[in-house]
N, C-alpha and C positions, 0 to 999 in steps of 0.2 A: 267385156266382150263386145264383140261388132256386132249386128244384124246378119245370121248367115246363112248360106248362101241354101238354095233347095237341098233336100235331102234325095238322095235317087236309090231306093229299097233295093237294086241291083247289087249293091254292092254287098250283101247280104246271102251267102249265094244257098246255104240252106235253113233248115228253120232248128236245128239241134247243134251245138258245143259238144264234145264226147272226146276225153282223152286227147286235146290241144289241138281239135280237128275242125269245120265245118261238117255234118255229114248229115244225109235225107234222112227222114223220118221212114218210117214204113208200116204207118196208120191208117187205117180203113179209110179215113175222114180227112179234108183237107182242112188246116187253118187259113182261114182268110183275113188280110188285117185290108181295112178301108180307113178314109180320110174321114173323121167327122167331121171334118170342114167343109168337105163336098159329097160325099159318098159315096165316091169313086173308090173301089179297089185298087191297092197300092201294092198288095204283095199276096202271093199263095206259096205258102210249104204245108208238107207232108208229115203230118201229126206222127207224135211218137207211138208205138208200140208199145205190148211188154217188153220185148227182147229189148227195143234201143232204151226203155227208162233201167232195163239190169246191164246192157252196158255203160250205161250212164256211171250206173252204184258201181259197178266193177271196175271202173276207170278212176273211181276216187277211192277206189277200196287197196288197187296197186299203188296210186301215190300215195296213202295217207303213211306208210313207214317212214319215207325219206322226208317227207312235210313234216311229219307229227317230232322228227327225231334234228330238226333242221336247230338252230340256238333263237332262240329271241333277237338278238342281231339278227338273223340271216333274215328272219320274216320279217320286221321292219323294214332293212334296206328292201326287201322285195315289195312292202308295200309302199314306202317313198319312191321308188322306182313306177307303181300302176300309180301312184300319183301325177306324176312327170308326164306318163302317158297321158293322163285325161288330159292334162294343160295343152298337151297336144293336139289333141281329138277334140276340141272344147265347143268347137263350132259346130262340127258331125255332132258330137252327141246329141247341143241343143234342137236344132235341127231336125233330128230321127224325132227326138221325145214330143216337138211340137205336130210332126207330122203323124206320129202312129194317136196324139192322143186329143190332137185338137186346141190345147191350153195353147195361150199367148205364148207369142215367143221369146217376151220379156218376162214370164213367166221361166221360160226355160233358159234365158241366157241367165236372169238373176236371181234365180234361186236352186232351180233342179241342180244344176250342173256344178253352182261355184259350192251349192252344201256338199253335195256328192265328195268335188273333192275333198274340199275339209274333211269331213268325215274320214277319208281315206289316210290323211295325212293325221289325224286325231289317233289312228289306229294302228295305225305305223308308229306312235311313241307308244302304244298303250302297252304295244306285243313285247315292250321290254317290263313289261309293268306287273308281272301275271303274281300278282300279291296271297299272299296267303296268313294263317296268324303268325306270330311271334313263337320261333321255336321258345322253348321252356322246360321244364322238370317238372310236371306236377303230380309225380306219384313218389316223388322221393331216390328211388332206385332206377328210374327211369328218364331217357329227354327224349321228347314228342315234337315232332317238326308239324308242318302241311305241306302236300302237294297238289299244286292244282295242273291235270293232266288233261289232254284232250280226250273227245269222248268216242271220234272215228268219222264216219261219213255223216255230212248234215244231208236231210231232205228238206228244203223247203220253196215256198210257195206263196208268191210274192203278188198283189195287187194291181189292178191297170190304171190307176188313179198320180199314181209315181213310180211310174216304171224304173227309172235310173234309180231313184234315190232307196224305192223301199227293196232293189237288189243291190245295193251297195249295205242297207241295214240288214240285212241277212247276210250276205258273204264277208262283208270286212269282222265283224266279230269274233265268225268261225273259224276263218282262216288264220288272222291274227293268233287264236290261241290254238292254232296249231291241227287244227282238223281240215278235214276236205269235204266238198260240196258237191251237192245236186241242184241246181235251182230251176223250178217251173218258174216263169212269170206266166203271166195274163194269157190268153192264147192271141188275145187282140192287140195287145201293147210288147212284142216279142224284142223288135228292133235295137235296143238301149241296151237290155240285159243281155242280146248277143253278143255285142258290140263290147262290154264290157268282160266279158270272156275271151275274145279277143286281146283286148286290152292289157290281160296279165297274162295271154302268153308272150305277146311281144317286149313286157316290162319283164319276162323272164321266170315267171314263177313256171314250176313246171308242170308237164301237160297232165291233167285230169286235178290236179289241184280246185281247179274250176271248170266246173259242168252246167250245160245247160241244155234242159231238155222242152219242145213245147207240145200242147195237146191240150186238150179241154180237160177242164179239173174231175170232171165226175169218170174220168178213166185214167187218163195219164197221174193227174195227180193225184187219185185213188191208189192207183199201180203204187208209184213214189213212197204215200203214207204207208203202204201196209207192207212193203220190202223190206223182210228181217235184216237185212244187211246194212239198212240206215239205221242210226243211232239215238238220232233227234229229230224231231220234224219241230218246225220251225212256218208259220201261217199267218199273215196278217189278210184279212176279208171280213164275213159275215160272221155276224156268232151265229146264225144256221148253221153257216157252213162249219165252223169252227166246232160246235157239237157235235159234227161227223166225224171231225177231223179224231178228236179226241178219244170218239170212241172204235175208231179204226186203229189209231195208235196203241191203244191200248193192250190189242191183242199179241203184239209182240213187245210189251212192255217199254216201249220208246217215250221217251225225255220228249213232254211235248211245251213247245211254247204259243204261245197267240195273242196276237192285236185286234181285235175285235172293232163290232160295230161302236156310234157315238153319238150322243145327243148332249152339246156341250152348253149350259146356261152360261149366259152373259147379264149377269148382274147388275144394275144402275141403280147404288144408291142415292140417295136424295143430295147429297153434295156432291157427287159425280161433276168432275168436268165435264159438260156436254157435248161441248165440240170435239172433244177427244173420244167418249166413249160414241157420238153417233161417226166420225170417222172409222172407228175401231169397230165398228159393229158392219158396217158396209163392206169395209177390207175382207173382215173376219168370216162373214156369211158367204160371201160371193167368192176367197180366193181357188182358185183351183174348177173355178166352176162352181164350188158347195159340195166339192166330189173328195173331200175332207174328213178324217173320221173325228179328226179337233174343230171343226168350224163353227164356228158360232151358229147357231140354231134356235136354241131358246132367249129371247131379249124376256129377263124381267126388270121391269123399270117400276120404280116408284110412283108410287098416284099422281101423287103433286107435278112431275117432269115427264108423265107419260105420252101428252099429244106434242109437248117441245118435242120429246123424242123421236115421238113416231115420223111427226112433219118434216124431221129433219132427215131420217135417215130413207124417207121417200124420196123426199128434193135429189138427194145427193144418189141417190139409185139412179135416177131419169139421166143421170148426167153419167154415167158409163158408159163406155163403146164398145158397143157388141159389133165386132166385124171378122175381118180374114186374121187367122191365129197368127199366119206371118208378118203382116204388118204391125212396127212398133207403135203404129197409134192404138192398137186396140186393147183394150181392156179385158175384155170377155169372152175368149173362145167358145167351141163349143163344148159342146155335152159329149162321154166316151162315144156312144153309140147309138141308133136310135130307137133300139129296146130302151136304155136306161134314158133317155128323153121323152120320150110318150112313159113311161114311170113315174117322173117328175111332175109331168103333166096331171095326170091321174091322182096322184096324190094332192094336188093342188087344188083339181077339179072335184073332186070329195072335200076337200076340207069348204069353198065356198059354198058348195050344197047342204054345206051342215050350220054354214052361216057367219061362216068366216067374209072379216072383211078386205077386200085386194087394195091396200092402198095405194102398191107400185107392182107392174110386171104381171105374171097371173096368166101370162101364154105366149108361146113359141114366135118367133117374129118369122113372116114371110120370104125366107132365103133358102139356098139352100144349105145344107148338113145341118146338124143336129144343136141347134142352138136352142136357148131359154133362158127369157128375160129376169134380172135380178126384182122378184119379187120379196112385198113384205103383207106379213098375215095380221089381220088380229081380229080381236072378238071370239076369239076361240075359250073353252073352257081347259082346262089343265089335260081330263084325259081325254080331249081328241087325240085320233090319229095324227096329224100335223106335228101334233107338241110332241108325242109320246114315241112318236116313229121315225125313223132315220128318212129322211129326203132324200138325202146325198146329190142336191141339185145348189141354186142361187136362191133359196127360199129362207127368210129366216120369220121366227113366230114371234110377236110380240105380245107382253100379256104385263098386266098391272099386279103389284101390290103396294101393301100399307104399311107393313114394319119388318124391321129385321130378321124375326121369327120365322116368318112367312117366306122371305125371301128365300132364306137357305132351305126349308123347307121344299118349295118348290122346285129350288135349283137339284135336291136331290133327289126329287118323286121322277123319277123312270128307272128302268132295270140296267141304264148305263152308267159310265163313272171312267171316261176316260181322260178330259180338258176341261174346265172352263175358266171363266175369268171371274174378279168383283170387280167392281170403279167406284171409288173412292178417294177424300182426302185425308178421310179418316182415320192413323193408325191400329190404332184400336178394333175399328170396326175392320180393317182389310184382315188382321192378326186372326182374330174371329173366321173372317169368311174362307179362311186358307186353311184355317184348322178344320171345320166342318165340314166343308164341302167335299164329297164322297168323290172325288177323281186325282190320278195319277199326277195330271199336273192343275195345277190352279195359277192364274196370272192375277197379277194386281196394274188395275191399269194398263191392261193391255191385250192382244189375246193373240194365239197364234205364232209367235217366235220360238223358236226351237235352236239350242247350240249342242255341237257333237259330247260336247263334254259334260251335257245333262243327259238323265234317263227319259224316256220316254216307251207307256206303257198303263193298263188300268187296271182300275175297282169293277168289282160286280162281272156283271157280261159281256165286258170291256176286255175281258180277259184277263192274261197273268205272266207276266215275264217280263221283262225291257230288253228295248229297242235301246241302242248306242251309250254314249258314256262306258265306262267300266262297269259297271254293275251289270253290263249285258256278257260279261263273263262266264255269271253265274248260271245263265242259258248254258253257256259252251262249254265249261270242264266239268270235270269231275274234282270232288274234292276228295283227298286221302289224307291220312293217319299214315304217320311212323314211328311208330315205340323203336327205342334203342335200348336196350339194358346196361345201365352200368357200372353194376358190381363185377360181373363176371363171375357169381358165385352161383355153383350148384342147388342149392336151396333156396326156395325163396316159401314167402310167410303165406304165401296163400295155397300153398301146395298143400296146407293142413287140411285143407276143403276135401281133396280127394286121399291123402296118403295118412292112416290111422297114426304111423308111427313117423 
């Protein structure tokens, strides 16, 4: 992709999707989206309501017969088709995504956008793929199939950290197997996921198939979760949040799934390539800002390679360019907002006071919007705050140990478990550290890559469900049973249970 060109939020013209429409909101409250880059407001719509979040449901509750009853061909080519489209829009998208969220724009031409599609086009083969077990016989008299059925209206409720990408991991699954959608995104990062709603009407799917509604989460997407007429609520945020989330669904008994908070260790054992694991630890801490729920976080490095390490991956911090998101020389946009930048800060500014050492970064640079320098910590003890608590900034902690015991030990002491890595030359010793280590995914030598065609998703408070690959089916259908009889005889042997004679 090229460098492209400004994004002008005009084009946008309201802040809700509804039945294949743009249409206002008619919320007490307005959403504002600003530049964290400057802090300039870019856009205001008109927060949803109850009524527009039950038109929302009611608008994917009329498509979901002809969607849900449509062939697996039909919803593939309909989603190669919103493929096409992105390819089309590739530059708009990148563009909105760097402007509602501050990330580099090489950030948005080469990752948000081209994963997006992938993913799109991953899901378009999968909707012919909707696998179930091996029909068979196994009661003798009988043969038992599966079917895996859609479950009706999805509600979910997507993050402002990837606004394109983490509404493409909620809607392509659902719809692929045949359901229909609500989606809240962020109230601040709106732009992408309208756009994308857009995007499949004009590739053709039809209107209310995709919905999107915006509002602050503690109303509109309160409204959403607790709407007997959604199926599934579907949430990647906070595990605070996601404790709500779960127990609001619960009241109407809704299929809930959740990507939750992440404290991902980054392992350096003693034969670690260095230059690779302190590359890999700089990429990993800092991509996206550190606004990551896989990002590297915890560095435990071994005794012996600890201050190589630390020196290294300070040097190579000082040398990132924190600048304007739109220029491709920059490295480091900024931070969402600048509530969650003075956060960052905060958290940074308690961990030195407790005696943390700043070796790199440690405070906001003099510009405007909402920037924060790629800091690195250490001298901390295990349960600081720093180690133990999500940043979600450019901070990452670094901390010693002496043997392998200890490592994974470490790598597993907090109540998350959704990434991390080992580095290692060692087979043996990586075989070990992938088996142990309490999270969803685990890299060897590497941290941070993600393909459509693997799951993504955690342990512990990390939550429960997958995100893309097939296995995120199991989010979106239902599975059935069907007994066939095939004697076709009147009597059968278990009828002795209720019939004396």
């Amino acid at each position: 992709m090229s460098t492209p060109a400004p994004f002008d939020p005009a084009r946008i013209p309201a802040g809700q999707f509804i039945g294949g429409a743009y249409v206002d909101g008619h919320g007490p409250e307005d959403v504002v989206v600003s530049s964290p880059a400057t802090g300039d407001v870019v856009a205001t719509y008109a927060s949803a309501n109850d009524d527009d979040v039950a038109a929302a449901v009611d608008a994917a509750a009329r498509a979901y017969p002809e969607w849900s009853a449509a062939t697996p061909g039909e919803r593939s080519a309909a989603l190669y088709a919103l493929a096409r489209r992105f390819d089309e829009i590739a530059d708009d998208l990148a563009a909105a995504e760097t402007l509602q969220t501050g990330k580099s724009i090489r950030m948005s031409t080469e990752f948000d956008v081209p994963g997006t599609i992938d993913n799109t086009d991953f899901f378009a083969g999968a909707a012919r793929n909707l696998e179930g077990k091996a029909s068979g016989n196994y009661s003798g008299g009988h043969a038992s199939s599966i079917r895996r059925e859609p479950l009706g209206v999805i509600g979910s409720i997507a993050p402002w950290n990837y606004p394109l990408q983490m509404a493409a991991w909620k809607i392509l699954p659902a719809i692929a197997a045949g359901n229909t959608i609500v989606l809240k995104p962020a109230e601040i990062t709106p732009f992408t996921s309208l756009m994308f709603a857009q995007a499949a009407k004009d590739a053709g799917l039809p209107d209310g198939v995709v919905n999107v509604i915006n509002g602050p989460g503690a109303t509109t997407g309160q409204r959403l979760v607790a709407d007997p007429g959604v199926a599934m609520t579907s949430f990647t945020g906070s595990t605070a949040v996601g404790k709500q989330i779960a127990a609001t669904a619960a009241a109407t008994v809704k299929r809930v799934h959740l990507e939750l908070g992440g404290k991902a260790p980054f392992v350096v054992f003693d034969d670690a390539d260095l230059e690779a694991a302190i590359r890999g630890a700089v990429a990993g801490s800092i991509i996206n800002g550190g606004q990551d729920c896989t990002a590297a976080t915890r560095a435990y490095v071994h005794e012996s390679r600890f201050e190589e390490f630390t020196e290294g991956v300070a040097a190579l911090m000082r040398k990132v360019v924190i600048g304007d998101p739109t220029d491709p020389a920059t490295d480091l946009g900024a931070l969402s907002s600048a509530a969650h930048r003075d956060k960052v800060a905060a958290m940074v500014d308690r961990a030195r006071a407790a005696g943390a050492n700043v070796l790199c970064g440690g405070r906001a640079p003099e510009r405007n919007g909402f920037y924060y320098e790629p800091t690195l910590l250490t001298g901390l003890a295990q349960d600081a705050e720093a180690v133990q608590d999500e940043i979600f900034g450019p901070v990452l902690v670094a901390l010693p140990f002496s043997d392998d015991d200890e490592a994974i030990r470490l790598a597993n002491d907090t109540p998350y478990g959704l990434a991390a890595s080992a580095w290692t030359r060692d087979i043996y010793r990586a075989e070990r550290a992938s088996a142990e280590i309490q999270a969803g995914c685990v890299w060897i030598n590497d941290h941070i890559s993600i393909i459509s065609e693997m799951p993504h998703g955690g342990y512990k408070a990390s939550g429960y469900g997958k995100d893309m690959s097939t296995y995120s089916f199991d989010e979106y259908t239902q599975v059935k049973h069907v007994m066939r009889d095939l004697t076709g005889e009147a009597r059968r042997d278990w009828h002795s249970t209720v019939f004396s004679a």
